[in-house]
C-alpha positions in Angstrom: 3.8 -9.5 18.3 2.4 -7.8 15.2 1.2 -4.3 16.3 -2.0 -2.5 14.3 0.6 0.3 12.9 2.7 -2.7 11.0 -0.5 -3.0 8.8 0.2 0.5 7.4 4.1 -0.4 7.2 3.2 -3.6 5.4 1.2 -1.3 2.6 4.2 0.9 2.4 6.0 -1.6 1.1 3.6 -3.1 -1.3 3.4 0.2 -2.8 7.6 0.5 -2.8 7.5 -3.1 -4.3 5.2 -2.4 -7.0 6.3 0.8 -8.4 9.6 -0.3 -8.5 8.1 -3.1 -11.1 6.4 -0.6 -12.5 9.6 1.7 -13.4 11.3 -0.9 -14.3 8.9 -2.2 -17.0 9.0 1.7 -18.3 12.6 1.5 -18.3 12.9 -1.5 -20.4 10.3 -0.3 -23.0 12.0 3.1 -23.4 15.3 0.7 -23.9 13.1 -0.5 -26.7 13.5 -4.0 -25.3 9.5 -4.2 -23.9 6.5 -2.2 -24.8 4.4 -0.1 -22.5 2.0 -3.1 -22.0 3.3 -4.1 -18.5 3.0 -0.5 -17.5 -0.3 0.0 -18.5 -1.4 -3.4 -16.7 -0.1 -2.2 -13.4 -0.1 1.6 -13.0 -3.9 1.8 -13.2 -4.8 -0.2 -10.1 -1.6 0.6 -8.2 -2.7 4.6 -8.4 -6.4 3.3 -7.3 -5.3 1.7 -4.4 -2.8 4.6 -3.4 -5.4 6.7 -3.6 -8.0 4.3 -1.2 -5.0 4.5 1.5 -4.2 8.5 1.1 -8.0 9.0 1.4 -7.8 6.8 4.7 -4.9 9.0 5.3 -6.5 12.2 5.2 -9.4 10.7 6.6 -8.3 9.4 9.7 -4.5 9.6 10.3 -3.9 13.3 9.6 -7.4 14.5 12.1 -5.7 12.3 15.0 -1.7 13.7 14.4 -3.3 17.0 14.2 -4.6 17.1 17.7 -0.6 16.0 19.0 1.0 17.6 16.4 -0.4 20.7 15.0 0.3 21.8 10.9 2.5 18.3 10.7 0.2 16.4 8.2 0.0 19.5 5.7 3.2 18.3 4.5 1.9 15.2 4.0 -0.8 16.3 2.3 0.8 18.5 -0.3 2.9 15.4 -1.0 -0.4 13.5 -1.8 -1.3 16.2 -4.4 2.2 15.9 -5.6 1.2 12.2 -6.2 -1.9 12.9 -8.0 -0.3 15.2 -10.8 2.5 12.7 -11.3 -0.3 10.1 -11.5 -1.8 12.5 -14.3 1.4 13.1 -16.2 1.9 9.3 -16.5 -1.7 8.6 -17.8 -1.1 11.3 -20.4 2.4 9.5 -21.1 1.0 6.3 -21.7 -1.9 7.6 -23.6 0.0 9.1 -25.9 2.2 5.5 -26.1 5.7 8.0 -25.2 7.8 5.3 -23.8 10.6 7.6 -23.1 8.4 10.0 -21.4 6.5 7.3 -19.5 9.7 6.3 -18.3 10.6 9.5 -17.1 7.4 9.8 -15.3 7.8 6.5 -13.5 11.3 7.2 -12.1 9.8 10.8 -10.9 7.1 8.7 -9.2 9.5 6.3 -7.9 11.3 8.7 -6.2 8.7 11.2 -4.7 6.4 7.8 -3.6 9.6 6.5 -1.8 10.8 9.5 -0.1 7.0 10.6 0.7 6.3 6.8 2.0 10.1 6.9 4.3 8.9 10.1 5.9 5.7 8.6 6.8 7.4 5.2 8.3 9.7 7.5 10.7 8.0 10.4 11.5 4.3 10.7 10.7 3.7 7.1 12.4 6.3 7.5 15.1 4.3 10.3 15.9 1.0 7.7 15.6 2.8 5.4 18.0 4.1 7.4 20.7 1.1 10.0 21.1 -1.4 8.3 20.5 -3.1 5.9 22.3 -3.5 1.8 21.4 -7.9 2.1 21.1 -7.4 4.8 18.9 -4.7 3.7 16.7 -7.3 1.2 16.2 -9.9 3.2 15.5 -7.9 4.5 12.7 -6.7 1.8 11.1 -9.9 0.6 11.2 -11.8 3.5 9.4 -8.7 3.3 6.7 -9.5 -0.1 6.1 -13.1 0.7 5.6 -12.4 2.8 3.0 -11.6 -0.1 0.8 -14.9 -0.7 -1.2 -15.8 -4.5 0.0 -16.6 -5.8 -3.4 -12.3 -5.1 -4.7 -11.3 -6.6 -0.9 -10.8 -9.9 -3.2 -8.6 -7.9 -5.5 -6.9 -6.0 -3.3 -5.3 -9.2 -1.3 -4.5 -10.4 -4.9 -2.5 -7.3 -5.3 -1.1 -7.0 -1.9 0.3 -10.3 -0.7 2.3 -11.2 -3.6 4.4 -8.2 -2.9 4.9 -8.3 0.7 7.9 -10.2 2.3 7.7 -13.1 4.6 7.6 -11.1 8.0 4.4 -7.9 6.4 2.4 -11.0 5.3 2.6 -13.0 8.7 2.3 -9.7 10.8 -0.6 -8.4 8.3 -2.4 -11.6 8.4 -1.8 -12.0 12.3 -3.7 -8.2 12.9 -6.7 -9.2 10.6 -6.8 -12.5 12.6 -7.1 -9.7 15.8 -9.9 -7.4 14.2 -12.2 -9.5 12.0 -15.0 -11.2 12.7 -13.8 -15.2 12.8 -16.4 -15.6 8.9 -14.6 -12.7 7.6 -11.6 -13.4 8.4 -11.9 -17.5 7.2 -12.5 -15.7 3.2 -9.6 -13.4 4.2 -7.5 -16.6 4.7 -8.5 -18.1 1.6 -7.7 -15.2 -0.2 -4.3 -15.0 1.1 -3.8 -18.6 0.3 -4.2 -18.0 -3.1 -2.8 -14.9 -3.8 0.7 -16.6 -2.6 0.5 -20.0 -3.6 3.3 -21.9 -2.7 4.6 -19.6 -0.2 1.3 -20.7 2.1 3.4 -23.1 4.1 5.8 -20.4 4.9 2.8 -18.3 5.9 1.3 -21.4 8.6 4.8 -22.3 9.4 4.9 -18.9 11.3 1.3 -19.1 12.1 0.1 -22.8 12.6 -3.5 -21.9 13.7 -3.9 -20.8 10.0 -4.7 -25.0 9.2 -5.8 -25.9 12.9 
């Protein structure tokens, strides 16, 4: 049974699935067998939406830890700020069309994102699942996901699906089933269904109701 804290797993991974695309394009371009184009497609809506869930972060996550487990989220938050000058050095990178640079900025971002995004899977959330309590988990999951402007929900399901595996989409599909309104979540569906095409069946093979 999906639980409202895989959402936030399921958006870790997205994030690990994309920059790993994204480092890899830099890595080929400073190979000087690509050019910074698929960098520069990518990075700019990847950091927007990183930013949308370390706002919901800060917002919701680190108030709620910090009444269970006082000066824990500073860390976390000096990691976010870490995030937003590497996200700074690589716009200056690609600005100035460095593709060895770029790449060297990617790979940095790689690794801080990854270790940043592992501590949060088993200790900040841990902490989220064992101390606090289910209503307010979902209260804060919920005030995350309003922090997503309503107008980019479209583009963020094009963004995110496509990078999640088999078991995040299901799960992440099966918790907005749980919290949406049943109109909202109908576009939702037919959002999803595009954004993975022909992995749909997969996607009502787990969850039939999807087409009843």
């Amino acid at each position: 049974m999906a639980r409202l804290i895989d959402a936030v797993v399921a958006i870790h991974n997205a994030f690990r699935n994309d920059i790993d695309a994204i480092d890899a394009a830099a890595f080929e371009a400073a190979k000087g067998k690509g050019d910074l184009s698929a960098v520069i497609a990518r990075y700019s809506f990847f950091n927007e939406i990183l930013v949308w869930h370390a706002d919901g972060e800060e917002d919701a996550v680190f108030p709620a830890i910090e009444k269970v487990a006082p000066l824990v989220a500073e860390a976390y938050e000096a990691d976010h700020r870490g995030l937003d000058r590497l996200f700074e050095s690589l716009t200056s990178a690609i600005s100035s069309s460095d593709a060895l640079v770029t790449a060297r900025v990617t790979a940095a971002f790689k690794f801080h994102l990854a270790h940043h995004l592992d501590k949060e899977d088993t200790h900040l959330y841990r902490i989220m699942r064992e101390q606090i309590e289910m209503p307010e988990q979902g209260q804060i999951v919920g005030k995350m996901a309003a922090g997503v402007p309503m107008d980019r929900f479209p583009e963020l399901v094009g963004w995110m699906f496509p990078l999640m595996g088999h078991d995040d989409r299901e799960n992440m599909t099966r918790i907005w089933k749980m919290v949406m309104p049943e109109p909202a979540f109908e576009g939702a569906k037919g959002l999803i269904e595009k954004a993975i095409g022909d992995d749909w069946a997969e996607l009502t093979k787990r969850i039939p109701e999807l087409v009843g």
